[in-house]
DOKOLMI-96324 format. One record per residue (C-alpha): residue in one letter; chain; x, y, z. Coordinates in Angstrom, 1 decimal, decimal comma, padded with zeros to 4 digits. Each point is the difference from the previous one (the first is absolute). Last residue first. Example, Ala and Ser with C-alpha at 12.3 -4.5 7.8 and 13.67 -1.06 7.14 Angstrom:
<nodes>
<node residuo="s" cadena="A" c1="013,7" c2="-001,1" c3="007,1"/>
<node residuo="a" cadena="A" c1="-001,4" c2="-003,4" c3="000,7"/>
</nodes>
This chain:
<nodes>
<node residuo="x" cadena="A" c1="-097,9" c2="-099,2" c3="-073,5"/>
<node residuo="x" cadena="A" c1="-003,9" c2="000,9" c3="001,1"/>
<node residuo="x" cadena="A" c1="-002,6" c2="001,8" c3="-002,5"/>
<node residuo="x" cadena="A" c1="-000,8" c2="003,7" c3="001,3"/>
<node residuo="x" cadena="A" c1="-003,5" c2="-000,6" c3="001,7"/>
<node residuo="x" cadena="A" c1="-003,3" c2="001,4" c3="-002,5"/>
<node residuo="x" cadena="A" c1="-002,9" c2="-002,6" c3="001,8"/>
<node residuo="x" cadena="A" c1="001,7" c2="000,8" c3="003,4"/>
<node residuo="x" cadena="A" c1="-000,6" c2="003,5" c3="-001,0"/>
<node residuo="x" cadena="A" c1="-003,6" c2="000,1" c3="000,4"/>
<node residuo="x" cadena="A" c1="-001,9" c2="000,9" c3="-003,4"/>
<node residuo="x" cadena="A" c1="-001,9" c2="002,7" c3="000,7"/>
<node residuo="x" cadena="A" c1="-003,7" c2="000,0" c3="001,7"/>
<node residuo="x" cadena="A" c1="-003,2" c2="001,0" c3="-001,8"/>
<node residuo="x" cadena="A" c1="-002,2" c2="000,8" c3="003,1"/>
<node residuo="x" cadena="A" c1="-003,7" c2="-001,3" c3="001,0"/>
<node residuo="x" cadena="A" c1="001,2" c2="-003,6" c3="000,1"/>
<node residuo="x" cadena="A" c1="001,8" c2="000,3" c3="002,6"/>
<node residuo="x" cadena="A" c1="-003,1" c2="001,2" c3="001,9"/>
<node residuo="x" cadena="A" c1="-002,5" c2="-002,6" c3="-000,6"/>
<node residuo="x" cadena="A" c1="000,9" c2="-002,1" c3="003,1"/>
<node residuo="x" cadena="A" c1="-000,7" c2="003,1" c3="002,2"/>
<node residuo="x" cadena="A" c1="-003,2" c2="000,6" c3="-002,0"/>
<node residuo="x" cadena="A" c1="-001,3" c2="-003,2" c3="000,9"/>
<node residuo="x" cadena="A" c1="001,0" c2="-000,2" c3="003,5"/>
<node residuo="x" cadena="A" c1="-001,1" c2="003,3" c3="000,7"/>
<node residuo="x" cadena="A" c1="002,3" c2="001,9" c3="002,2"/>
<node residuo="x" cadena="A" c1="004,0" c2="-000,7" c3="000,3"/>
<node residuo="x" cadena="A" c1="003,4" c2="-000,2" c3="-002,1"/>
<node residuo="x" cadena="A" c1="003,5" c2="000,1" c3="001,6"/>
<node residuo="x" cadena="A" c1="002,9" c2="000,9" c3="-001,7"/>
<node residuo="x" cadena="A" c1="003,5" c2="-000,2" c3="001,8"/>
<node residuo="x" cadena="A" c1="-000,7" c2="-003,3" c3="001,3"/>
<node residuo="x" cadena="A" c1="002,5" c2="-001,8" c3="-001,4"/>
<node residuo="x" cadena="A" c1="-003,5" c2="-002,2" c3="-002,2"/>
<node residuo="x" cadena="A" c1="-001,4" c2="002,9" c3="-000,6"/>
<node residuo="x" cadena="A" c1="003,3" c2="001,9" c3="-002,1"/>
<node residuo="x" cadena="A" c1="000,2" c2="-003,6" c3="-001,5"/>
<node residuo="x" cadena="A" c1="-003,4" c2="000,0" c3="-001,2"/>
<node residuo="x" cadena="A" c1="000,0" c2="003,8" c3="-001,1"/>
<node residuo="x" cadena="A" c1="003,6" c2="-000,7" c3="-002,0"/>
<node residuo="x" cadena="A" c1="003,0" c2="001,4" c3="000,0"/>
<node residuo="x" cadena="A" c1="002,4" c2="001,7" c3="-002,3"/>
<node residuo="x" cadena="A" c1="-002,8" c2="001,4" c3="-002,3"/>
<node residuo="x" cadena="A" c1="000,5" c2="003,9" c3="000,5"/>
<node residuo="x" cadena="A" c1="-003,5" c2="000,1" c3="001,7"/>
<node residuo="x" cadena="A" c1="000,6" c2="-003,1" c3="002,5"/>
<node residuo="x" cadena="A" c1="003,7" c2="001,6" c3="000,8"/>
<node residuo="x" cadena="A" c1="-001,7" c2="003,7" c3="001,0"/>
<node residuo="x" cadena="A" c1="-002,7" c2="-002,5" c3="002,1"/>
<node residuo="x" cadena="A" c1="002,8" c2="-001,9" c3="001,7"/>
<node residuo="x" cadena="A" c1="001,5" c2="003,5" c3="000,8"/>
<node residuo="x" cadena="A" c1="-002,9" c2="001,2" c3="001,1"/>
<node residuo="x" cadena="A" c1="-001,0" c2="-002,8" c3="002,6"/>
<node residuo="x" cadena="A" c1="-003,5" c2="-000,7" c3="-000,7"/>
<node residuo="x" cadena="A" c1="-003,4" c2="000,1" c3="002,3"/>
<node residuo="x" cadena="A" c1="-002,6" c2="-000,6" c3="-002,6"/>
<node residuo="x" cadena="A" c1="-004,0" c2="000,7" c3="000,7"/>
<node residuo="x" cadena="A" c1="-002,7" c2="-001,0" c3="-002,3"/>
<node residuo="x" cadena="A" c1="-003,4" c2="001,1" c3="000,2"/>
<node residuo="x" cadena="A" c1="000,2" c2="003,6" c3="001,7"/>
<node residuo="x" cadena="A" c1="-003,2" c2="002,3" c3="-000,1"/>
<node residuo="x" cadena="A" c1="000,0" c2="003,0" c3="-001,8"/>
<node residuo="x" cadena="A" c1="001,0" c2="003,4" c3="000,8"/>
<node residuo="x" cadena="A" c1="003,2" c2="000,3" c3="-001,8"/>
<node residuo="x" cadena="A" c1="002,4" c2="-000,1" c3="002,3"/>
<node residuo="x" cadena="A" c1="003,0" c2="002,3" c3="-000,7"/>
<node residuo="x" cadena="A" c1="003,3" c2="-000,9" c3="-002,0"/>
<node residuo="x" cadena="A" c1="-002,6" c2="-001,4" c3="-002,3"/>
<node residuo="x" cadena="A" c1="000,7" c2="-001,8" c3="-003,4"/>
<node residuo="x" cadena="A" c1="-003,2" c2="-000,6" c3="-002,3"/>
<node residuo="x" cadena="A" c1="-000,9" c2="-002,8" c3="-002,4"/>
<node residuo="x" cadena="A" c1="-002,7" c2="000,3" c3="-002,6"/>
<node residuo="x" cadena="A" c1="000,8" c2="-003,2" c3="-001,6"/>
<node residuo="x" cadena="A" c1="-003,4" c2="-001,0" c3="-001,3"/>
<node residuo="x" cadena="A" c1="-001,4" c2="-000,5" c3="003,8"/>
<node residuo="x" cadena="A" c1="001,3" c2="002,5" c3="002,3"/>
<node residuo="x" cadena="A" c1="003,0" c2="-001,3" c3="001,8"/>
<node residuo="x" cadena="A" c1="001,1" c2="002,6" c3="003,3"/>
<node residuo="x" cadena="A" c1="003,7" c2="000,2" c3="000,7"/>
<node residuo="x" cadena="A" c1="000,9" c2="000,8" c3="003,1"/>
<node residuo="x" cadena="A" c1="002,9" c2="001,3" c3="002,0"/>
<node residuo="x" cadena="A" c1="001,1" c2="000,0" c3="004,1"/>
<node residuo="x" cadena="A" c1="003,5" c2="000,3" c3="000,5"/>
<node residuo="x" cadena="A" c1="001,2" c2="-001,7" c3="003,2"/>
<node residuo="x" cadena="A" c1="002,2" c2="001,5" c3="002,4"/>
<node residuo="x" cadena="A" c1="003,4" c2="000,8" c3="-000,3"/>
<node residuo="x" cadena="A" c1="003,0" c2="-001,8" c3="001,2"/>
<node residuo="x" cadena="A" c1="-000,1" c2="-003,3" c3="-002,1"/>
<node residuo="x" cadena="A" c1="-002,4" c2="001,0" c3="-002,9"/>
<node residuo="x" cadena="A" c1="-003,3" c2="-001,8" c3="000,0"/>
<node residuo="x" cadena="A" c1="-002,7" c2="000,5" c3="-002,4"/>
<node residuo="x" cadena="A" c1="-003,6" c2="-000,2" c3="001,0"/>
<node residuo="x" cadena="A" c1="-002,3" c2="-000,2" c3="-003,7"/>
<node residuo="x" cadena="A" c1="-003,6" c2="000,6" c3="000,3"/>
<node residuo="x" cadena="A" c1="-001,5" c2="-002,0" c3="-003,1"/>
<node residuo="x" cadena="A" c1="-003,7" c2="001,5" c3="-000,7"/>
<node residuo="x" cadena="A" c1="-001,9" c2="-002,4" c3="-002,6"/>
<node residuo="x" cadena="A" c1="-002,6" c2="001,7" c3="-002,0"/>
<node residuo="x" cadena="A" c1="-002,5" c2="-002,8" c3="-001,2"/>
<node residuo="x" cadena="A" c1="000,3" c2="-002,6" c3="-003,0"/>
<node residuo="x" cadena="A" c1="003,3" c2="-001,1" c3="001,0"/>
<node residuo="x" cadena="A" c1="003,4" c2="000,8" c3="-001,9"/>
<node residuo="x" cadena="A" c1="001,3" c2="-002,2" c3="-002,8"/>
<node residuo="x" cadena="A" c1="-001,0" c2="002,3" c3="-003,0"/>
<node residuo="x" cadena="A" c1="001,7" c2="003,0" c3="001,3"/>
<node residuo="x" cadena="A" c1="003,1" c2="-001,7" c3="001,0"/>
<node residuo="x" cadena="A" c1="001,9" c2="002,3" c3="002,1"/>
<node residuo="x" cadena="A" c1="004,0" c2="000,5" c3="-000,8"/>
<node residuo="x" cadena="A" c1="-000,5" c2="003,8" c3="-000,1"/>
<node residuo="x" cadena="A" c1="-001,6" c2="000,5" c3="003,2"/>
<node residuo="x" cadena="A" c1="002,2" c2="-002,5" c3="001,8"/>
<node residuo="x" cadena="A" c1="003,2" c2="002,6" c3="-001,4"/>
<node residuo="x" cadena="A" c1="-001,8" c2="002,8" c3="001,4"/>
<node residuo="x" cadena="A" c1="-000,1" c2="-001,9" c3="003,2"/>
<node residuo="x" cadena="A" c1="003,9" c2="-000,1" c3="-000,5"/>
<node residuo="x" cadena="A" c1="000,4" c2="004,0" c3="-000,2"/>
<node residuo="x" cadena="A" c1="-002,4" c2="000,5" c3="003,1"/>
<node residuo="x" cadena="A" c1="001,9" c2="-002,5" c3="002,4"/>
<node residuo="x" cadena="A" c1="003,4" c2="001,1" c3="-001,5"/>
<node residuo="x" cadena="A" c1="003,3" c2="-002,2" c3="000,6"/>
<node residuo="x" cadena="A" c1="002,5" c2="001,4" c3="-001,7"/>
<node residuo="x" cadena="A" c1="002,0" c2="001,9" c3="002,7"/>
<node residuo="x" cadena="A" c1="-000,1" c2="-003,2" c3="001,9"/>
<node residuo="x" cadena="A" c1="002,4" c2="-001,2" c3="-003,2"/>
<node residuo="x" cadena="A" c1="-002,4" c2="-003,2" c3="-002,0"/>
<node residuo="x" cadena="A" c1="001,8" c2="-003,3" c3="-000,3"/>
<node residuo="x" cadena="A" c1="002,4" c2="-000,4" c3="-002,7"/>
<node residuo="x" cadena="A" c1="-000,5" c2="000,1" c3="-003,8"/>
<node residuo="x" cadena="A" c1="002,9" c2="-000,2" c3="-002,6"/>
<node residuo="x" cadena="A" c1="000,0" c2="-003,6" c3="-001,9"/>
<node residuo="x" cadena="A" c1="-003,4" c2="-001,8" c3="-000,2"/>
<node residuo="x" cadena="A" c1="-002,1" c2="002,5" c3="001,3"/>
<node residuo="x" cadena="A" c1="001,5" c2="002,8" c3="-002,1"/>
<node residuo="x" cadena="A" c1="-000,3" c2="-002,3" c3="-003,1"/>
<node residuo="x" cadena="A" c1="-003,9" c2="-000,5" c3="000,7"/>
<node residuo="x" cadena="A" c1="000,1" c2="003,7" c3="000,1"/>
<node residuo="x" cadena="A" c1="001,5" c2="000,7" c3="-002,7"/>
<node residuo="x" cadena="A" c1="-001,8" c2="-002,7" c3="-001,5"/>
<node residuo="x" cadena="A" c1="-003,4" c2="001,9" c3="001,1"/>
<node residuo="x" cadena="A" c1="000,8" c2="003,1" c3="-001,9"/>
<node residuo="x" cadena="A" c1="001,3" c2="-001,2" c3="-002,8"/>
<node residuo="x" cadena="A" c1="-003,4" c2="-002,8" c3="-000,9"/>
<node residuo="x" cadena="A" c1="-001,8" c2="003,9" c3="000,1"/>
<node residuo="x" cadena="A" c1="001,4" c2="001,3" c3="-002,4"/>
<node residuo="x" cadena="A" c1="-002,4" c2="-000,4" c3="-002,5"/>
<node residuo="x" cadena="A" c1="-002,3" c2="001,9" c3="001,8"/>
<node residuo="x" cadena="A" c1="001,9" c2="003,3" c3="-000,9"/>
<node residuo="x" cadena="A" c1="000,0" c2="-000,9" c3="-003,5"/>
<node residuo="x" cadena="A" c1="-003,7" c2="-000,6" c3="000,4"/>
<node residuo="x" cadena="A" c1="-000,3" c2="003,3" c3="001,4"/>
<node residuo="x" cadena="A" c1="-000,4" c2="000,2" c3="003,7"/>
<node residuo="x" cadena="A" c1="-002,4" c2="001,7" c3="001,7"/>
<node residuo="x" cadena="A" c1="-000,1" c2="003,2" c3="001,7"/>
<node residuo="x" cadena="A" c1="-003,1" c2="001,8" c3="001,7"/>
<node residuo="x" cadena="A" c1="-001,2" c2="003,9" c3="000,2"/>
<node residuo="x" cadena="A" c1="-003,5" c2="000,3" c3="001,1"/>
<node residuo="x" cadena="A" c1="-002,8" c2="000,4" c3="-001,7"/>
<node residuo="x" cadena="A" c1="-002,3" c2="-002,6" c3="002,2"/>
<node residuo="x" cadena="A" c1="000,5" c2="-003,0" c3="-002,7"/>
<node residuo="x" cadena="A" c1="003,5" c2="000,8" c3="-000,5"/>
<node residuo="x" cadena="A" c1="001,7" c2="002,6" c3="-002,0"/>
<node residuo="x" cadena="A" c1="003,4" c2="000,0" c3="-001,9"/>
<node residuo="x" cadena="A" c1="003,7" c2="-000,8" c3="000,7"/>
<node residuo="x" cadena="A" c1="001,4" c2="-003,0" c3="-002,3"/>
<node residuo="x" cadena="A" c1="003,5" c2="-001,7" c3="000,9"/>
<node residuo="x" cadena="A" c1="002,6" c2="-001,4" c3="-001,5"/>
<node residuo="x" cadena="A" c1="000,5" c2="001,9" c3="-003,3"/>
<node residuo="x" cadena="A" c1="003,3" c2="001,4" c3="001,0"/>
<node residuo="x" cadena="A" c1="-001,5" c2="003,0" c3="000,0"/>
<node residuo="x" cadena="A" c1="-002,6" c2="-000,6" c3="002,8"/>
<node residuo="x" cadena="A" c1="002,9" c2="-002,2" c3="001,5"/>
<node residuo="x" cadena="A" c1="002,3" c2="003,5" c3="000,6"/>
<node residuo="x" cadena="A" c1="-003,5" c2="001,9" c3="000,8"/>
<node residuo="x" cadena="A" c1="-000,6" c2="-002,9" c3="002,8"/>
<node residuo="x" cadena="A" c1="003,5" c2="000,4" c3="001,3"/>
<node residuo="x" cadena="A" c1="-000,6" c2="003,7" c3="000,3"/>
<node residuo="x" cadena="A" c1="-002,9" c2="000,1" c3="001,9"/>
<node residuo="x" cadena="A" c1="001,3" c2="-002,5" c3="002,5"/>
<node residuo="x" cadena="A" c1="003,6" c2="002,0" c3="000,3"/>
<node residuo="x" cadena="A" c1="-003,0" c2="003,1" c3="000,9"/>
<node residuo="x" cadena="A" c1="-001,7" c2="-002,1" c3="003,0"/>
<node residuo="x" cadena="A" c1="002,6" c2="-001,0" c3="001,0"/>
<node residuo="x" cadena="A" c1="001,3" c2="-004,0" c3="000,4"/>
<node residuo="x" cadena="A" c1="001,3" c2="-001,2" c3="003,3"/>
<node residuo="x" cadena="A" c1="-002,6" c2="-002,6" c3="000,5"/>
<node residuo="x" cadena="A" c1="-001,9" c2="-001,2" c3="-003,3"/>
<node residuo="x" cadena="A" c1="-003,5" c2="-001,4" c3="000,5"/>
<node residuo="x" cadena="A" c1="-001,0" c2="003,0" c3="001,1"/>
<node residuo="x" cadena="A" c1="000,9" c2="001,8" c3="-003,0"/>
<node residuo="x" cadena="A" c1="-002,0" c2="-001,8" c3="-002,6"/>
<node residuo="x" cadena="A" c1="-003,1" c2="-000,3" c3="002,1"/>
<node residuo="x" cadena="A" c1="000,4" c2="004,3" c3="000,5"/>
<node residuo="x" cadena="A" c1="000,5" c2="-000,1" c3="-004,2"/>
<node residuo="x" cadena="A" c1="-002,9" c2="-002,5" c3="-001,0"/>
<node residuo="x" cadena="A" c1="000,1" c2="-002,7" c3="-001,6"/>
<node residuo="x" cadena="A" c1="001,3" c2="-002,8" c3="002,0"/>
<node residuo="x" cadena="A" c1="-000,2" c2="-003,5" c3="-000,7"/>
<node residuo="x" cadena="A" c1="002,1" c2="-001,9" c3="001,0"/>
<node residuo="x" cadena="A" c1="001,8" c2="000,1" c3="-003,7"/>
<node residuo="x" cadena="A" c1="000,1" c2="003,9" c3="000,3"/>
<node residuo="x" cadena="A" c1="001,7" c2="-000,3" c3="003,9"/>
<node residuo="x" cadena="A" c1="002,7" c2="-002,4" c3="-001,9"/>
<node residuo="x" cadena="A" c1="000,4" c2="002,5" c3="-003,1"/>
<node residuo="x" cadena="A" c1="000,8" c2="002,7" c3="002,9"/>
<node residuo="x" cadena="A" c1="002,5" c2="-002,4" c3="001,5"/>
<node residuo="x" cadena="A" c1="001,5" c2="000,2" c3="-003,5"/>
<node residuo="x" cadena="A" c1="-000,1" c2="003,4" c3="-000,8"/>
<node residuo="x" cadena="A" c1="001,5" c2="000,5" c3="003,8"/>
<node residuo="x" cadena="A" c1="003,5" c2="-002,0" c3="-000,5"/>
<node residuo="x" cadena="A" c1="001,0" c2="000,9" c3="-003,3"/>
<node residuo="x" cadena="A" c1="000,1" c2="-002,1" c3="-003,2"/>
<node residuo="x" cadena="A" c1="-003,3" c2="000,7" c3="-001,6"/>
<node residuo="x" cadena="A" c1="000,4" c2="001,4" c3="-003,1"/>
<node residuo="x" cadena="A" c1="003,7" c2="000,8" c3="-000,9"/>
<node residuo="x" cadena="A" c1="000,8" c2="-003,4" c3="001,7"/>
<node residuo="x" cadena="A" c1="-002,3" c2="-001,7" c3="-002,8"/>
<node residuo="x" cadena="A" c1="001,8" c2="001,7" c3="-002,8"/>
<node residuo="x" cadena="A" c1="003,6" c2="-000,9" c3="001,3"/>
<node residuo="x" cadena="A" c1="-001,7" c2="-003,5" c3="000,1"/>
<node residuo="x" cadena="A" c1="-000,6" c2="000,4" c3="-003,3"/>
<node residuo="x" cadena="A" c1="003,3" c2="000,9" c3="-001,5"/>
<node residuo="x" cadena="A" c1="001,1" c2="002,6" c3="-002,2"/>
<node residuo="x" cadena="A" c1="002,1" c2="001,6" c3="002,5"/>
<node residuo="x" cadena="A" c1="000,3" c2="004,1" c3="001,3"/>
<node residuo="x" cadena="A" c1="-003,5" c2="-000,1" c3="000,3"/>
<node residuo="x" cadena="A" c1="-002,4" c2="001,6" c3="-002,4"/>
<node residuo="x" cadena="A" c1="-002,7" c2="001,8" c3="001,9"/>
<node residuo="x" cadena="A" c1="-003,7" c2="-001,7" c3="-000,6"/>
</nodes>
């Protein structure tokens, strides 16, 4: 590693990982992506080439491991020195919550980019034993609705569609998409979001009940409030 102008650790830590897109790309690693086009889709305003140098930079930082997967292709995976970071990662965010997070700009609010999101937070062991099509109508005051989907394969085979996939609907959730960009950054919560009516839930009864439990939700911020006077 490059000496830094101190002797100090956190100096040493900074050198590492302290800009803004190694870190969000340790976040994408920790969800779960491997591959490069995974990578880069969870990560809006990234290119293509600042992505293929950020993973060179943790590469030789000892981070992160590029080799082949099961099918030949290329895949990253983090190092255990890269995996040990990843209690950082979510305090930051737990921190942001608590003290520097507001609701989401209209300019941030991206059906595609936050169904991505659902994909990643899926539960692979607590899905049904059959595929499980969840169309997803999401409202936008002055636009019309986005249509999305995510089909749930059993063993965590999970697919997000901008296009309908062909099979048969089981679940459908009509969600304002703010409400479901605060549900996915952990500053509200699915029951509350139902409750206001901006998330509404229908098809099989037992699948519909079934369905918060499908996704690994954040912490919501009332749980992570500044403390009062």
């Amino acid at each position: 590693m490059r000496r830094g102008i101190e002797y100090c650790p956190v100096t040493a830590g900074v050198e590492a990982v302290g800009d803004r897109w190694t870190l969000l790309v340790l976040r994408e690693l920790l969800l779960g992506s491997e591959r490069f086009n995974d990578i880069h889709r969870g990560l809006p305003g990234i290119s293509r080439s600042l992505l293929s140098a950020r993973l060179r930079r943790m590469r030789a930082h000892g981070l992160v491991l590029r080799a082949l997967d099961a099918d030949g292709r290329p895949a990253y995976r983090l190092t255990p020195a890269g995996a040990a970071l990843e209690p950082l990662v979510w305090q930051l965010g737990d921190w942001a919550r608590r003290w520097s997070f507001g609701d989401p700009m209209r300019e941030q609010l991206d059906g595609g980019w936050v169904l991505w999101r659902l994909r990643q937070f899926v539960r692979a062991e607590a899905l049904p034993r059959a595929r499980v099509v969840v169309e997803f109508a999401l409202r936008l005051e002055g636009v019309p609705d986005e249509h999305v989907w995510l089909v749930l394969a059993p063993g965590g085979d999970v697919s997000a569609c901008r296009v309908h996939p062909g099979y048969e609907v089981g679940v459908w959730v009509s969600a304002d998409l703010a409400e479901l960009h605060r549900m996915v950054a952990g500053t509200a919560t699915l029951e509350a979001a139902r409750r206001s009516g901006r998330v509404r839930i229908d098809g099989d009864p037992e699948l519909v009940a079934a369905f918060p439990s499908w996704f690994a939700w954040r912490t919501p911020a009332r749980e992570l409030a500044p403390p009062g006077p």
